[in-house]
C-alpha positions in Angstrom: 27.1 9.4 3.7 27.1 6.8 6.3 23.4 8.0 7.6 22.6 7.8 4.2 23.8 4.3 3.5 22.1 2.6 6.5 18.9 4.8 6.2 18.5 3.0 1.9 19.5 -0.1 3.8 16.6 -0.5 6.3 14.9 0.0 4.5 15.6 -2.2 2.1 15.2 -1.5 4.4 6.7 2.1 3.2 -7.4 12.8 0.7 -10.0 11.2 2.2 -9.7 9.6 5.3 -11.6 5.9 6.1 -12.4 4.8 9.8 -13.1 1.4 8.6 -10.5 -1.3 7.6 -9.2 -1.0 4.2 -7.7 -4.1 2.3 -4.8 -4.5 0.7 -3.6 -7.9 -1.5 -6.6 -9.7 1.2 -4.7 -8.1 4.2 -6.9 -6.0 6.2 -5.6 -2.3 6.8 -6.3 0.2 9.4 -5.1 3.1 10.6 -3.2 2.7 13.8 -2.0 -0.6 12.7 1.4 -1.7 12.0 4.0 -3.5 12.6 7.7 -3.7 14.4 11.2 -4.7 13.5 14.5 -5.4 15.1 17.6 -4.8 14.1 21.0 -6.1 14.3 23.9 -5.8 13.3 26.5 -8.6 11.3 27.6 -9.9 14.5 24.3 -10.9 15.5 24.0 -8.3 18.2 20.4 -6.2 18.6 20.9 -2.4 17.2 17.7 -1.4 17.4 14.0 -1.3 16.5 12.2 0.3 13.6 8.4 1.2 14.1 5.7 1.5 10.6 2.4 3.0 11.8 -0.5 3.4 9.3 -1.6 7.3 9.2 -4.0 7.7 6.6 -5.5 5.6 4.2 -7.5 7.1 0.8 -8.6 6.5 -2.6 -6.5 7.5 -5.5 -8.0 6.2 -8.5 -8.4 2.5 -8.5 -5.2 2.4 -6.3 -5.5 2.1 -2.0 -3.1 4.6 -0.7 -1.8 4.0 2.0 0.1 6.7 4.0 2.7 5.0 7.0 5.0 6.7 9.3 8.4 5.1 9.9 10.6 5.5 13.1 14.1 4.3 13.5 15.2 3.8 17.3 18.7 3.1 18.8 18.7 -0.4 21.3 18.1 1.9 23.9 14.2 3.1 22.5 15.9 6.8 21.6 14.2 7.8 18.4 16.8 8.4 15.3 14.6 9.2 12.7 11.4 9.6 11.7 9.9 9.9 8.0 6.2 9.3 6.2 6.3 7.7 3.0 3.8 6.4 0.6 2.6 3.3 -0.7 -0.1 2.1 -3.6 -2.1 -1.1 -3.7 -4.3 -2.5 -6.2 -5.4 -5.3 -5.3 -2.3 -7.3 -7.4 0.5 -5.6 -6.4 1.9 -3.3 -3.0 4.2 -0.1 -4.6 6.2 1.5 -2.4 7.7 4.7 -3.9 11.3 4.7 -3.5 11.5 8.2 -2.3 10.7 6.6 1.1 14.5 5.5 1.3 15.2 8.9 2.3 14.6 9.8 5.5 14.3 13.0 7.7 17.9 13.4 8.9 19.1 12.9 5.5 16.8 15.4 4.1 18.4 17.8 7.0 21.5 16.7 5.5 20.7 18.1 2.0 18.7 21.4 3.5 21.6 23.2 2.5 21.0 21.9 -1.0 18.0 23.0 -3.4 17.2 18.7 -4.2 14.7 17.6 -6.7 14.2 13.7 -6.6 13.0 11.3 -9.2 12.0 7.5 -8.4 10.7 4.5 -9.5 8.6 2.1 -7.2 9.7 -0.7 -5.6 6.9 -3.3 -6.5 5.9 -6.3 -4.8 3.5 -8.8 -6.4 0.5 -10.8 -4.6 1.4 -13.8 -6.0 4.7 -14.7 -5.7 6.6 -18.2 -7.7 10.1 -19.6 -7.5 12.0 -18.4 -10.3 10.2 -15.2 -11.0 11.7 -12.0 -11.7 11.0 -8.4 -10.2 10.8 -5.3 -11.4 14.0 -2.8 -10.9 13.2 -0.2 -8.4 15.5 3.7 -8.2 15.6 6.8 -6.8 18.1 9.6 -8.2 18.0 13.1 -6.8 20.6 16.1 -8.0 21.0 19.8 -5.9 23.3 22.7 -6.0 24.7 25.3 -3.4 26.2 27.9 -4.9 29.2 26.5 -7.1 28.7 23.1 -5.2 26.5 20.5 -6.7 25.3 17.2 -5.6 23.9 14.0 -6.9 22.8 11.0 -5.2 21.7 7.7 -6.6 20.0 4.0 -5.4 19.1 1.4 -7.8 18.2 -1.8 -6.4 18.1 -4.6 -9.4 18.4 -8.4 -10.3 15.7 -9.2 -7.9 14.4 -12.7 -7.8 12.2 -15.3 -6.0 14.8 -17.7 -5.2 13.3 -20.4 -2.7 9.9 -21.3 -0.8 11.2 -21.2 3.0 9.4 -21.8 6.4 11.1 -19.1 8.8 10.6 -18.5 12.8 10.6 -15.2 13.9 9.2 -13.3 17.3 6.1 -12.4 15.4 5.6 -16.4 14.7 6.3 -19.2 12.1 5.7 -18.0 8.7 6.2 -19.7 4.9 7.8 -17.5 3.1 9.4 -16.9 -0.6 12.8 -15.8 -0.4 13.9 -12.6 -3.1 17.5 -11.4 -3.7 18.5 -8.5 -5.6 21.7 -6.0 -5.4 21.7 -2.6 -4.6 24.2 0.3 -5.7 24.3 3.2 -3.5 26.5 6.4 -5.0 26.7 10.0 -4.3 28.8 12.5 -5.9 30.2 16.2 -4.7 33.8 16.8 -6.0 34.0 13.1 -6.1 32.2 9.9 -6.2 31.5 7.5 -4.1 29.4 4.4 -4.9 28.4 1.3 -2.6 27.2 -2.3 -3.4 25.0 -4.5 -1.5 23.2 -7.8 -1.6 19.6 -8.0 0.0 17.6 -11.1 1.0 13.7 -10.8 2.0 11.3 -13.1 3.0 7.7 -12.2 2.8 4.9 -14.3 3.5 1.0 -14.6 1.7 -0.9 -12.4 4.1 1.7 -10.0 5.4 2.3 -7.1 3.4 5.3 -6.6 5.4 9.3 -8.6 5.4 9.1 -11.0 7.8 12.9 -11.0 7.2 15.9 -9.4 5.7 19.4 -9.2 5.4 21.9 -6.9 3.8 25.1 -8.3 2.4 28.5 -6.6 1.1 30.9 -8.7 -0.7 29.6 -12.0 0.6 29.3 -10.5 4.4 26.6 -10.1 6.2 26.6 -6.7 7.4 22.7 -6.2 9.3 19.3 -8.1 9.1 15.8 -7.2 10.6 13.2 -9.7 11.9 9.5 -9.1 12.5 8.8 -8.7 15.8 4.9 -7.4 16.1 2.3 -7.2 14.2 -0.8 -4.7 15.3 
């Protein structure tokens, strides 16, 4: 459960292939590029660094899809996990599918269990305002071994544009709009567990990635990620 918690977290907190740059919102895209992240944890101290590479990029319909492979490494540069998720662009809007807040070890840790999953995406808009509201993003998934069953749920809501903020990071000096929103993290086996969080991001025009983030339970900060490369 723990995995679990800290894999929604991080993430929290990404047919045919094309050789040329793609574009995304006016970013360019192309595969090989990406970007880097550190982590730490509540006390300030580096955890660790988290890796999203660009691996395909296609058509599907009038949606860019972009495919990226994300890496989770310890402070010490040992690998923890490793996942590929998904993401559609339009030109208005990025949508990352929620699905990609499961990663590989914590599909291992289901393997025992026959899991279907059902999501909705997380959506991020172009234009961003103070004051404006997101939509809701989810992912629910329910399995069974033998007698044993299993369901596990992630609902990240109430997200909002709160303020217009200028930020420093190792990646450089961005403007950014700050968004909030809580997330409720459960699972239940015999019995049920549930766990809530607050997030902050900062994104800036331009960078389809967080420049920033931090995770909050009950009024604590508890980890945060800062963008650390761009390429």
């Amino acid at each position: 459960m723990k995995k679990l918690v800290i894999a929604l977290l991080l993430l929290a907190s990404w047919t045919t292939n094309f050789t040329y740059a793609q574009e995304c919102m006016g970013v360019a895209l192309k595969v090989g590029g990406g970007f880097e992240m550190i982590t730490y944890d509540g006390r300030g101290k580096e955890s660790g660094r988290l890796t999203y590479v660009i691996k395909n990029i296609s058509k599907q319909g009038a949606d860019t899809k972009i495919d990226m492979e994300f890496e989770s490494m310890d402070k010490k540069g040992k690998s923890e996990m490793k996942t590929t998720y998904t993401m559609l662009c339009n030109g208005n809007e990025l949508r990352v599918d929620a699905n990609a807040f499961l990663g590989e070890e914590q599909r291992k840790s289901f393997q025992s269990f026959e899991m279907t999953f059902t999501s909705k995406d997380i959506v991020y808009p172009g234009n961003l305002s103070v004051g404006q509201k997101l939509p809701d993003g989810s992912l629910s998934g329910e399995g069974a071994t033998g007698p044993m069953a299993i369901e596990v749920d992630m609902v990240m809501n109430n997200r909002k544009v709160e303020a217009k903020e200028k930020i420093t990071v190792p990646a450089g000096t961005f403007d950014t709009h700050k968004i909030t929103s809580d997330m409720n993290v459960s699972t239940k086996t015999i019995m049920k567990m549930a766990f809530d969080f607050q997030t902050v991001s900062y994104r800036a025009n331009g960078v389809l990635w967080d420049v920033k983030t931090e995770t909050y339970r009950k009024g604590k900060l508890i980890s945060s990620t800062v963008l650390s490369k761009l390429f």
